[in-house]
N, C-alpha and C positions, 0 to 999 in steps of 0.2 A: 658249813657256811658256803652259799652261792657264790662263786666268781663273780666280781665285779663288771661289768659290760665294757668294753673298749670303747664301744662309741660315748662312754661316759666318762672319757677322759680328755678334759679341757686341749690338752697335749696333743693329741691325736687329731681332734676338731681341727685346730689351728693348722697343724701340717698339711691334713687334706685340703682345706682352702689353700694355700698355699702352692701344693702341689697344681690342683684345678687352674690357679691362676698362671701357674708358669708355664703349664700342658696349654693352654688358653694361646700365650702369648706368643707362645711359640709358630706356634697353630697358625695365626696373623702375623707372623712377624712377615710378608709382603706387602700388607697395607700398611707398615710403619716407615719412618724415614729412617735411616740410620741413628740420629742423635736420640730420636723416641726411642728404637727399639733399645740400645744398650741404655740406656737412661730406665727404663722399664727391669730390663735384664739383672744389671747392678741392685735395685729394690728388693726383687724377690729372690737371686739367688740368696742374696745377704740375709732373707727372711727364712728361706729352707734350709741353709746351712745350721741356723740357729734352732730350729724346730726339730731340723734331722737329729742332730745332738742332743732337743730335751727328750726325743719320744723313748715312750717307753720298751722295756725290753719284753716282750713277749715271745712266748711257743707256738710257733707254727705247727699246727694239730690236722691240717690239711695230708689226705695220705699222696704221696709221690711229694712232700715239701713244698718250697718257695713256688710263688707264680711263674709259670714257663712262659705265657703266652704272651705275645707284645710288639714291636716293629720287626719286621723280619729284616734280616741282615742288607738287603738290597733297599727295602724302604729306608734304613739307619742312613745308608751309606748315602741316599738320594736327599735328604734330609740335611746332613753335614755338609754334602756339596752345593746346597741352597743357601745355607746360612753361610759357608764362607764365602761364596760369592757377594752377599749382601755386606758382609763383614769388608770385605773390598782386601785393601793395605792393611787394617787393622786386625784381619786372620791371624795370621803366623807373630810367634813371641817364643821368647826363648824362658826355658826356668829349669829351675834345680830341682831335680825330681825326689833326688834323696839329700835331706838338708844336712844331713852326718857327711857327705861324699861330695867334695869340690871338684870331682868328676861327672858329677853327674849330668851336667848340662843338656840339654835339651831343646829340640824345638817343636811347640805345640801349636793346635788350630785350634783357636776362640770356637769356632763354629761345629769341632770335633767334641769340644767339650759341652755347650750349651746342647747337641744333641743326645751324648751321651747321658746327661742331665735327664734329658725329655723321656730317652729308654726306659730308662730304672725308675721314672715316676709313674709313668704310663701303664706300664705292666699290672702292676698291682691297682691304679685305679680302675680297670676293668671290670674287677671284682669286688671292690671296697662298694657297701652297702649294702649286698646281697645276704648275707648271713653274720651272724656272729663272729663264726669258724672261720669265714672267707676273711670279715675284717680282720681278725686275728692274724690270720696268713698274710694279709696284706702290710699292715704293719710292721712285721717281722721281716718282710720283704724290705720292705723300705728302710730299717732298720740297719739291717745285715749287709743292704748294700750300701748305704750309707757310708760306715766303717771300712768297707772293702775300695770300694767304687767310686759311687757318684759325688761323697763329702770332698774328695779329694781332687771334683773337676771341678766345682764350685770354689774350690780356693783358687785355683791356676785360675778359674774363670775373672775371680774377684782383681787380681793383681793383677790380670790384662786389661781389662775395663777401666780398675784406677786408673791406671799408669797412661 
């Protein structure tokens, strides 16, 4: 029996747009004003967190694994240093990084996390379209960091944004 195609899962569709739209937003976040950009921000992380958690689990069949390619470490960091600038006062917040450890407190940048957001989407959309195998790898990507990574700046992001 043929594998079922990836891009023929509703799951998936919706992530990528979603992805596209926050790589997008990001992308423009200097033509926005502040209340636009996090007003925008709060939308779709809230829309990727939710997508990142339905997609599904794939095998990345790519040899050498996960997508390597994507901001190099001086663009990340140029990146983060734009969006906390525009973040202004509203940059830095503090959170509990480990919710079991009332030690864990912490202080994070809004603008560290919306980039890092931008990284681990980025990478993989590169590739996503190109082949079956790439989407497959792409997904997996996205996936994998998801759980590791990016799900977990999307909540620090979301509780700054509220709050």
């Amino acid at each position: 029996m043929a594998q079922q195609s990836i891009n023929d899962d509703d799951r998936v569709t919706e992530f990528v747009e979603f992805a596209r739209k926050y790589c997008e937003l990001i992308e423009s976040h200097e033509r926005l004003t502040l209340h636009e950009f996090i007003g925008q921000c709060a939308v779709l992380i809230g829309h990727l967190f939710g997508a990142g958690a339905a997609l599904v689990d794939v095998v990345c069949e790519l040899p050498g694994g996960f997508c390597h390619e994507g901001l190099a470490h001086e663009q990340s960091q140029e990146l983060r240093d734009k969006l906390a600038e525009k973040l202004g006062t509203h940059n830095r917040y503090w959170v509990v990084f480990d919710p079991y450890d009332k030690e864990s407190v912490c202080s994070y940048g809004l603008g560290g996390d919306l980039a890092e957001i931008y990284r681990d989407l980025l990478r993989p959309l590169h590739i996503y379209g190109n082949s079956e195998q790439e989407n497959r790898a792409a997904v997996s990507d996205w996936r994998f960091h998801f759980l590791i990574h990016w799900g977990r700046h999307c909540t620090h992001a979301l509780v700054a944004i509220n709050c």
